[in-house]
C-alpha positions as CSV (number, residue, x, y, z in Angstrom):
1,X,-14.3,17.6,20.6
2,X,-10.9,17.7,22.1
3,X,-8.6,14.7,22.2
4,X,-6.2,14.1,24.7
5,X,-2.1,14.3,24.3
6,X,-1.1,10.8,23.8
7,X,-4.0,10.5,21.1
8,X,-3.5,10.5,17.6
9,X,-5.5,13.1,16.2
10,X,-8.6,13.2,14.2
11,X,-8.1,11.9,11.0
12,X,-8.8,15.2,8.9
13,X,-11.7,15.1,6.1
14,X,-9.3,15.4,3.1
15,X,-8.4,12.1,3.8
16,X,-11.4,10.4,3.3
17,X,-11.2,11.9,-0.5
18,X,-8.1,9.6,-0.3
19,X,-10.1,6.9,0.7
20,X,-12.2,7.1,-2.7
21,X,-9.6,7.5,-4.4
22,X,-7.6,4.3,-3.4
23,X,-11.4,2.3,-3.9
24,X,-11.1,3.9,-7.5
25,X,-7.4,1.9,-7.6
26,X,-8.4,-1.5,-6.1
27,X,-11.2,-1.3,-7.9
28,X,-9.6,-1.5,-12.0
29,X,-6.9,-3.4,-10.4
30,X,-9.2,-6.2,-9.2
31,X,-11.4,-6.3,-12.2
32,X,-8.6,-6.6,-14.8
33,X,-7.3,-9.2,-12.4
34,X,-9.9,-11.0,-12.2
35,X,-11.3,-10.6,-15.4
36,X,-8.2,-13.6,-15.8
37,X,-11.3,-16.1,-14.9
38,X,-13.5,-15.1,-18.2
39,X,-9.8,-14.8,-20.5
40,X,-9.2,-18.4,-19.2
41,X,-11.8,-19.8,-21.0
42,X,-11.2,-18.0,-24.0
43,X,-8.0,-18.7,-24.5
44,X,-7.9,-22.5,-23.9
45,X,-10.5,-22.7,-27.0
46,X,-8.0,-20.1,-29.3
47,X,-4.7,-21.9,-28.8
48,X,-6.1,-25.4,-27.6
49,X,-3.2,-25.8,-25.2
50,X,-3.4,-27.9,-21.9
51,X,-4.5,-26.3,-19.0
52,X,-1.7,-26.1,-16.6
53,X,0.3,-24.0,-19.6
54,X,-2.8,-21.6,-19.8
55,X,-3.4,-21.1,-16.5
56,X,0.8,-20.7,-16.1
57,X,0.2,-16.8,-17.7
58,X,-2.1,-16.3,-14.4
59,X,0.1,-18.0,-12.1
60,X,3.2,-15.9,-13.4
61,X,1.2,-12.5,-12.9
62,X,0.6,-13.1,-9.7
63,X,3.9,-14.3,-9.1
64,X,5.5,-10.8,-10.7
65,X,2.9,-9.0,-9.0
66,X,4.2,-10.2,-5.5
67,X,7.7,-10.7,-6.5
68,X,7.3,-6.8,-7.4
69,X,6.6,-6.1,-3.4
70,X,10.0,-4.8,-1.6
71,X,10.6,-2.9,-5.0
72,X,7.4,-1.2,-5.4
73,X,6.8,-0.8,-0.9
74,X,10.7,0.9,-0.9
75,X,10.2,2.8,-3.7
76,X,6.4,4.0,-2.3
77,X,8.4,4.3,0.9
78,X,11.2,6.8,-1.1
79,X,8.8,8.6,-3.6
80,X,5.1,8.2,-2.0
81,X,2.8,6.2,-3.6
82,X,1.6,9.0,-6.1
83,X,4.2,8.5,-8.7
84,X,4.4,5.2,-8.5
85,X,0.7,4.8,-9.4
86,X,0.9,7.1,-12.1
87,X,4.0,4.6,-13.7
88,X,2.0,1.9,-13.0
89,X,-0.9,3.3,-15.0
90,X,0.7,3.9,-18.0
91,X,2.8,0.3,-18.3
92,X,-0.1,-2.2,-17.5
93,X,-2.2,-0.8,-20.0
94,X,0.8,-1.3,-22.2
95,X,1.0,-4.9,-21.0
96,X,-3.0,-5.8,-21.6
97,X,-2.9,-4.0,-25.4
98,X,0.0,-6.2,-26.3
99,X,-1.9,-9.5,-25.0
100,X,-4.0,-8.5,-27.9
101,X,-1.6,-8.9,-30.7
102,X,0.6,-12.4,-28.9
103,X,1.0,-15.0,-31.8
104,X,1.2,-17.8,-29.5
105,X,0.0,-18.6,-25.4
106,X,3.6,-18.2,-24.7
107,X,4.2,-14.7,-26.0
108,X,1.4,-13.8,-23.2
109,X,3.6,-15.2,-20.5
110,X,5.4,-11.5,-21.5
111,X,3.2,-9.4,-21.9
112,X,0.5,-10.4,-19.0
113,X,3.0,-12.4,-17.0
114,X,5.4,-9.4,-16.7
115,X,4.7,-6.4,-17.8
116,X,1.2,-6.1,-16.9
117,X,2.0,-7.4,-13.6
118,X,4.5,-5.1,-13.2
119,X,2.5,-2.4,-13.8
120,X,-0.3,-3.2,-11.7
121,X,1.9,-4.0,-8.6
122,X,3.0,0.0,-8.8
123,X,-0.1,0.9,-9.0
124,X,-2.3,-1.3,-7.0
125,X,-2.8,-3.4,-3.4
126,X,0.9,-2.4,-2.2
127,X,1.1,1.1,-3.0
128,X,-2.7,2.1,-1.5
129,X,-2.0,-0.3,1.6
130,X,0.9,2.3,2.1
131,X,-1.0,5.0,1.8
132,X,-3.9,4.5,4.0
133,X,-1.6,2.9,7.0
134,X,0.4,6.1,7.3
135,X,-2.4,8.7,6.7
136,X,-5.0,6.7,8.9
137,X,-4.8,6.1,12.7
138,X,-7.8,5.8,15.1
139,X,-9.8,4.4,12.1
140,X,-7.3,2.2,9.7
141,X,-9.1,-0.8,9.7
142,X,-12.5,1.3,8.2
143,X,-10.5,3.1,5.4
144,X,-8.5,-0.4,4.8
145,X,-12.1,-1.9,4.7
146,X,-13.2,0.8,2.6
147,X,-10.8,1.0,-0.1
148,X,-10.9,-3.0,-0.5
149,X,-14.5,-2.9,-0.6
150,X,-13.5,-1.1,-4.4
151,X,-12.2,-4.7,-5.4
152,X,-16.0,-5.5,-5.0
153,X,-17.1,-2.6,-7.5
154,X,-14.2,-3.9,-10.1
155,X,-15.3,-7.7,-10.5
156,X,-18.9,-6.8,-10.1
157,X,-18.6,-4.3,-13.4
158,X,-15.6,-5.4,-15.1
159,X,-15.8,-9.2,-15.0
160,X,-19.1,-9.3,-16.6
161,X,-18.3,-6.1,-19.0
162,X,-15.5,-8.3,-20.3
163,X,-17.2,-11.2,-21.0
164,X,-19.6,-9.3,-22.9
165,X,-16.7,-7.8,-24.7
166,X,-15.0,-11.1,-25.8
167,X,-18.6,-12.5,-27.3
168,X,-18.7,-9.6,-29.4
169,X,-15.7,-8.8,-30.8
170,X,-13.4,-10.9,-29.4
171,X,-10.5,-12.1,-26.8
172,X,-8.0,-9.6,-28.5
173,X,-10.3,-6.3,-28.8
174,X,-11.8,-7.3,-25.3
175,X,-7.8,-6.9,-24.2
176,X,-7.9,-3.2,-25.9
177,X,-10.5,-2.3,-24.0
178,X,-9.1,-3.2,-20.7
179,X,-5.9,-1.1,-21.6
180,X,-8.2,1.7,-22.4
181,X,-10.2,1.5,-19.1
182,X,-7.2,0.7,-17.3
183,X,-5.3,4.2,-18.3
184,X,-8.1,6.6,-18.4
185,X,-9.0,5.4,-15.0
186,X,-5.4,5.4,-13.3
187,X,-3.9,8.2,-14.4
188,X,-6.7,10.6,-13.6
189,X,-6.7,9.8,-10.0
190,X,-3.4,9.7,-10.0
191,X,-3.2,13.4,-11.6
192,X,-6.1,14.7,-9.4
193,X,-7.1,12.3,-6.2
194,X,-3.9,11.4,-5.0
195,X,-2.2,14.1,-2.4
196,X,0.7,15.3,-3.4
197,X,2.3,15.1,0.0
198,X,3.7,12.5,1.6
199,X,6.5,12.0,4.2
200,X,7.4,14.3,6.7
201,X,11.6,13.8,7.7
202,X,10.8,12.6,11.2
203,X,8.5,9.8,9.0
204,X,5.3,10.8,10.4
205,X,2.6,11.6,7.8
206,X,2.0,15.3,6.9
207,X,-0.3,17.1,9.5
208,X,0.3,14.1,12.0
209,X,1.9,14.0,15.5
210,X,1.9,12.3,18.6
211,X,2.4,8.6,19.1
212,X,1.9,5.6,16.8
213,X,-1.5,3.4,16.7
214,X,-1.0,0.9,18.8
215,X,0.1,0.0,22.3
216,X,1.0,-2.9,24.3
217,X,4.1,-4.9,24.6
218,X,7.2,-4.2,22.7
219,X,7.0,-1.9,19.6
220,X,10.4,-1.8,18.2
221,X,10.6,0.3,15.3
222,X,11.1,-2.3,12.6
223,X,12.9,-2.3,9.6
224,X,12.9,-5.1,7.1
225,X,15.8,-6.5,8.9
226,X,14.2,-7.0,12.1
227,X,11.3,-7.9,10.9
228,X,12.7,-11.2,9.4
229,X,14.0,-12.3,12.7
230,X,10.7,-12.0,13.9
231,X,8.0,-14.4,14.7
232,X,5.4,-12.2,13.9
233,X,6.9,-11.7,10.3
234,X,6.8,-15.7,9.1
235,X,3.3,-16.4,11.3
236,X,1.5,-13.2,9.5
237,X,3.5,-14.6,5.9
238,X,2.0,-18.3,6.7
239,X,-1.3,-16.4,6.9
240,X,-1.4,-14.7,4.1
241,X,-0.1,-16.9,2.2
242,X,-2.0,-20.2,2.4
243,X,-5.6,-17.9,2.2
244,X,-4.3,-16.7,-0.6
245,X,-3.7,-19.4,-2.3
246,X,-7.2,-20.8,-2.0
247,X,-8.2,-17.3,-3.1
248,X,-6.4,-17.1,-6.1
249,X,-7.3,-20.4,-7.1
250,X,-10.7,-20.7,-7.1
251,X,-11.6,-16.8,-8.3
252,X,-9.2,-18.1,-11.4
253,X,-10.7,-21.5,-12.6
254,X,-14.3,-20.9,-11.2
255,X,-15.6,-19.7,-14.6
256,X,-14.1,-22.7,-15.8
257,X,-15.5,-25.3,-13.7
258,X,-18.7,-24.2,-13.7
259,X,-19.0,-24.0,-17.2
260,X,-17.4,-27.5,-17.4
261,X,-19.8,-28.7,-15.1
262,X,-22.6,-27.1,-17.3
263,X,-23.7,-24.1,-16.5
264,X,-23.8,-21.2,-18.9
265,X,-21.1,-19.0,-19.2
266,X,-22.9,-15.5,-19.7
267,X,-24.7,-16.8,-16.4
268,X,-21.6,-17.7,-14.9
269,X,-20.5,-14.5,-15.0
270,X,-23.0,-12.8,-13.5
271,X,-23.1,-14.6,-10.5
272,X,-19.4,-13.3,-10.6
273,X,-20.3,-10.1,-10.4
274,X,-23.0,-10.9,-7.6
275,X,-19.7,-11.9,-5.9
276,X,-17.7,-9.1,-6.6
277,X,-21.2,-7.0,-5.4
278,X,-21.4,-9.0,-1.9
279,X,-17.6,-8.3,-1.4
280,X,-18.4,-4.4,-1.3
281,X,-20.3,-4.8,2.0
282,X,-18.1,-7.6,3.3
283,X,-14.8,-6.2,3.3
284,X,-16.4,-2.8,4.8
285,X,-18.0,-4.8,7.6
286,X,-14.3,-7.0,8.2
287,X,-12.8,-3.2,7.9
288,X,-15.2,-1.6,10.4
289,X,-15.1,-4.5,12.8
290,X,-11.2,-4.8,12.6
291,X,-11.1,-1.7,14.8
292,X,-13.3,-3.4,17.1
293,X,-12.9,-7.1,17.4
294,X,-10.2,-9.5,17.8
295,X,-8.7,-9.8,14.1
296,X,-8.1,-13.8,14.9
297,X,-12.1,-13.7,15.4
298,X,-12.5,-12.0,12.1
299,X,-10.2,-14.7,10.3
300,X,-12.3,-17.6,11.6
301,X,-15.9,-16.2,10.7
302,X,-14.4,-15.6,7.6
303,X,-12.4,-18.6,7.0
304,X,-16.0,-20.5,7.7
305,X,-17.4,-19.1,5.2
306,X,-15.1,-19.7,2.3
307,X,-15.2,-23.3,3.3
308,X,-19.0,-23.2,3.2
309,X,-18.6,-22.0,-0.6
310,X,-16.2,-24.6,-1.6
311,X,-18.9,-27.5,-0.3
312,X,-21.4,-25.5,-1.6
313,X,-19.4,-25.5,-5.6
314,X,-18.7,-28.9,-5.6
315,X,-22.6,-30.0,-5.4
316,X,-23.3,-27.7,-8.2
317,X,-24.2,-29.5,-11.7
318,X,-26.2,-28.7,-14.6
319,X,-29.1,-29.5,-12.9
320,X,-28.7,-27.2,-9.7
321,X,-31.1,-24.4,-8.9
322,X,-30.1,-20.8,-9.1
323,X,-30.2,-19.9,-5.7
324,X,-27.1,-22.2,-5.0
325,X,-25.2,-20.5,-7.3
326,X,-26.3,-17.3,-5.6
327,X,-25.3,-19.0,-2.3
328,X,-22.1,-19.8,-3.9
329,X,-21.6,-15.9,-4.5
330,X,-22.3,-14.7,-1.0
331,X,-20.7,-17.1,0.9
332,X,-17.3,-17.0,-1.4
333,X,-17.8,-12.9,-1.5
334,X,-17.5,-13.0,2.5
335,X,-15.1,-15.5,2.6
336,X,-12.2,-14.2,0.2
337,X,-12.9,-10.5,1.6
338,X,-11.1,-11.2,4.6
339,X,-7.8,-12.2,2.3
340,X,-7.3,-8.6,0.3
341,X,-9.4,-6.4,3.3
342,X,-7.6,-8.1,6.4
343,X,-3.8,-8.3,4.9
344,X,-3.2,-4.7,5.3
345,X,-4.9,-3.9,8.3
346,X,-2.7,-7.2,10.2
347,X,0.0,-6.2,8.8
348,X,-0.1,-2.8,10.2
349,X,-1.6,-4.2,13.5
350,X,2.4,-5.0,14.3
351,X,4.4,-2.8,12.2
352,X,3.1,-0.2,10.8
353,X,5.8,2.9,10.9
354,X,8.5,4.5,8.1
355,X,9.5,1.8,6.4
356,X,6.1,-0.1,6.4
357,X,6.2,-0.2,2.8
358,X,8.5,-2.4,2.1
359,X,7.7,-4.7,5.4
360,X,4.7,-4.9,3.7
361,X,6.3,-5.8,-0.1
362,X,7.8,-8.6,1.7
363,X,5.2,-10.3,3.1
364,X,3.0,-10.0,-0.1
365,X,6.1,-11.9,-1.7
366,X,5.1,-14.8,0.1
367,X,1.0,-13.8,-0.5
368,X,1.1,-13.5,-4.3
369,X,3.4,-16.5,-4.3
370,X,1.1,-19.0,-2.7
371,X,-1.7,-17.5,-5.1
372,X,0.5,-18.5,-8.0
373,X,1.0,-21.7,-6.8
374,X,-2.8,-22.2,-6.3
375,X,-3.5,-21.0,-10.1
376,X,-1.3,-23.2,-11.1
377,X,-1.5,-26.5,-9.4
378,X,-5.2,-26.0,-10.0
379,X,-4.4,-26.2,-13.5
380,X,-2.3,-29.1,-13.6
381,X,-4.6,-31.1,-11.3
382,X,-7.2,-30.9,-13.4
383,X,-4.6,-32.1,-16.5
384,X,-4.4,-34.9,-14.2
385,X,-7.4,-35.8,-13.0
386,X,-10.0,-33.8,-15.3
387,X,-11.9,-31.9,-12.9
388,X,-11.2,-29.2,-10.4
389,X,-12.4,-31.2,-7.1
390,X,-8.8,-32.0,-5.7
391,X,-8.1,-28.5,-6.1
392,X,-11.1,-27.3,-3.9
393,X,-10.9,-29.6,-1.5
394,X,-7.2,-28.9,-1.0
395,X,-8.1,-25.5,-0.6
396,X,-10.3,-25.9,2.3
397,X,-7.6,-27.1,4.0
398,X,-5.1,-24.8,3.4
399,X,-7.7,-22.2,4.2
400,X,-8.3,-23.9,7.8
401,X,-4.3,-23.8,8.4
402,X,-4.7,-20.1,8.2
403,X,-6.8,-19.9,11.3
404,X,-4.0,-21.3,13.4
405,X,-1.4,-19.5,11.9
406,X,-3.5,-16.1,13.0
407,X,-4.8,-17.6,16.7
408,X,-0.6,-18.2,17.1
409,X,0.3,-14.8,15.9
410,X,-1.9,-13.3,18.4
411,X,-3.0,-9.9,17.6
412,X,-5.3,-9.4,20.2
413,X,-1.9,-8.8,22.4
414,X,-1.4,-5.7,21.1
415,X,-4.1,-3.3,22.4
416,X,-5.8,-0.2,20.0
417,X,-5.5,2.9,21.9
């Protein structure tokens, strides 16, 4: 097979190893994450606080975690992601053990609020979304698709594996064990997946020449700078920002409400894990099909289908079969993949290059904040009204928006090669 001289070149096999490797990442990240839905519960029946201060912890983790973004994209930029990953490992593990000995719900807004978020913004969505932009080419969207598709695997095995832990020997151990997991896991790929080469000087990835991704109309090389006087920049932040807020929301205080509404919470977190399982094939398939179809197509199927699972919670009671929760699952699997498997790959769609990393940190600034916001008001609309059915049908709309904001962006004008 020969390739032709303005073509980037194959990507090599070594790479795909990468690919695992990064799953392996988004994989613990995701499940500690989101393990957040089961600790909810737990810890409004220990301290007995209202909701919108509980689910404040959440909302300030995600906040860190995207406030963390410039930092942790220059610094992946600077040092390659390797080392950051590898500090990462070792202080959000130190952040989960200490949730474990907090007197009080406040004392958690420290240690899961910021030091666990701080840890797993070096070594998580940021740092790997680096990674894979640089080293991939012809087939981004596929190792993008790929490596998100590890978020699956986490929810589906450590969402459930946590509840299990907190009815058996507690909130506080269950915390111990997620520190445990947490640094085993990290550091060995970090010590023995990750390449240990990065950059080249001329900012091309090692072993990689020739000409950039894409083609089409005006490809500055962007710097963070630039990028902010772009239109481009603010459409792709509005994007991201109200899907994730939707996102965040509902994968927070869905435990909640459905346990509220009356189903059973060992139940309930299965069909969590169901999700997490349909996500695996979802995010590959918005991955492979990125490098195919229009991404503003991709958006909308996608969109549809978290919409479809918000109707679809609200009619559930204590009375409804099983197979809507299991409808629930799939369609909220398909739906929310497009939010953590899409980001990167639009992102890189228009500026993908040297000093993608921190582009990138910026705009998941404006991503994690809109998913604090959404934990949060979620939380405090439910103080208000006692139940979460403001909050979901607010989020179909600010899912909707996110269409638009895409369709107006316009990927499609810039052609893969």
């Amino acid at each position: 097979m020969t390739t032709s001289p303005n073509s980037p070149p194959p990507e090599p096999q070594e790479r795909w190893s990468t690919v695992a490797a990064s799953a392996v990442l988004m994989g613990i990240t995701s499940g500690v994450w989101y393990s957040g839905s089961v600790f909810f519960d737990a810890l409004l029946k220990e301290f007995g606080r209202e909701y919108a201060i509980t689910a404040g912890i959440f909302s300030m983790f995600t906040a860190v975690y995207g406030l963390s973004g410039v930092a942790v994209g220059a610094l992946a930029d600077r040092f390659g992601p390797r080392r950051l990953i590898l500090a990462g490992g070792l202080l959000a593990p130190i952040g989960l053990a200490g949730n474990s000995l907090s007197p009080t719900i406040e004392s958690m807004y420290l240690t899961h609020g910021i030091l666990a978020a701080a840890g797993m913004a070096a070594m998580g969505y940021v740092p790997v979304s680096v990674l894979l932009t640089q080293k991939f080419h012809r087939r981004r969207g596929l190792a993008l698709g790929l490596a998100s598709a590890g978020t699956g695997f986490g929810i589906m095995v450590v969402v459930p594996l946590t509840q299990f832990a907190i009815d058996h020997v507690g909130w506080r151990l269950a915390y111990v064990v997620l520190a445990a997991i947490c640094l085993a896991t990290v550091v060995s790929v970090a010590l023995f997946a990750i390449p240990r080469s990065w950059m080249s000087p001329s900012g091309q990835p090692d072993g990689v020449s020739g000409p950039g991704l894409l083609a089409g109309p005006s490809r500055p090389s962007w710097i963070l700078a630039s990028t902010f006087r772009s239109r481009e920049f603010w459409l792709l932040a509005l994007t991201f920002t109200f899907l994730n807020t939707p996102v965040q929301l509902t994968l927070t205080h869905h435990v909640a409400h459905l346990v509220e509404v009356g189903q059973s919470k060992t139940f309930v977190a299965g069909v969590v894990g169901l999700m997490g399982l349909m996500s695996v094939p979802a995010k590959i398939t918005w991955g492979f099909l990125s490098d195919r179809w229009w991404l503003e197509a991709i958006y909308l199927t996608g969109v549809s289908c978290m919409i479809a699972a918000f109707v679809t919670l609200l009619l559930i009671g204590p009375t409804t079969a099983t197979w809507m929760l299991y409808l629930y699952a799939t369609l909220m699997a398909f739906g929310y993949a497009v939010s953590p498997a899409m980001t990167p790959i639009l992102s890189g769609r228009f500026f993908a290059g040297p000093h993608f990393g921190m582009i990138f940190g910026a705009v998941n600034i404006l991503y994690h904040l809109g998913g604090a916001a959404g934990v949060w008001m979620a939380g405090y609309a439910h103080d208000i009204t006692g139940t979460y059915r403001a909050a979901f049908l607010g989020s179909m709309l600010s899912a909707a928006i996110t269409v638009g904001c895409v369709w107006l962006a316009a990927p499609r004008r810039i052609r893969l090669r």
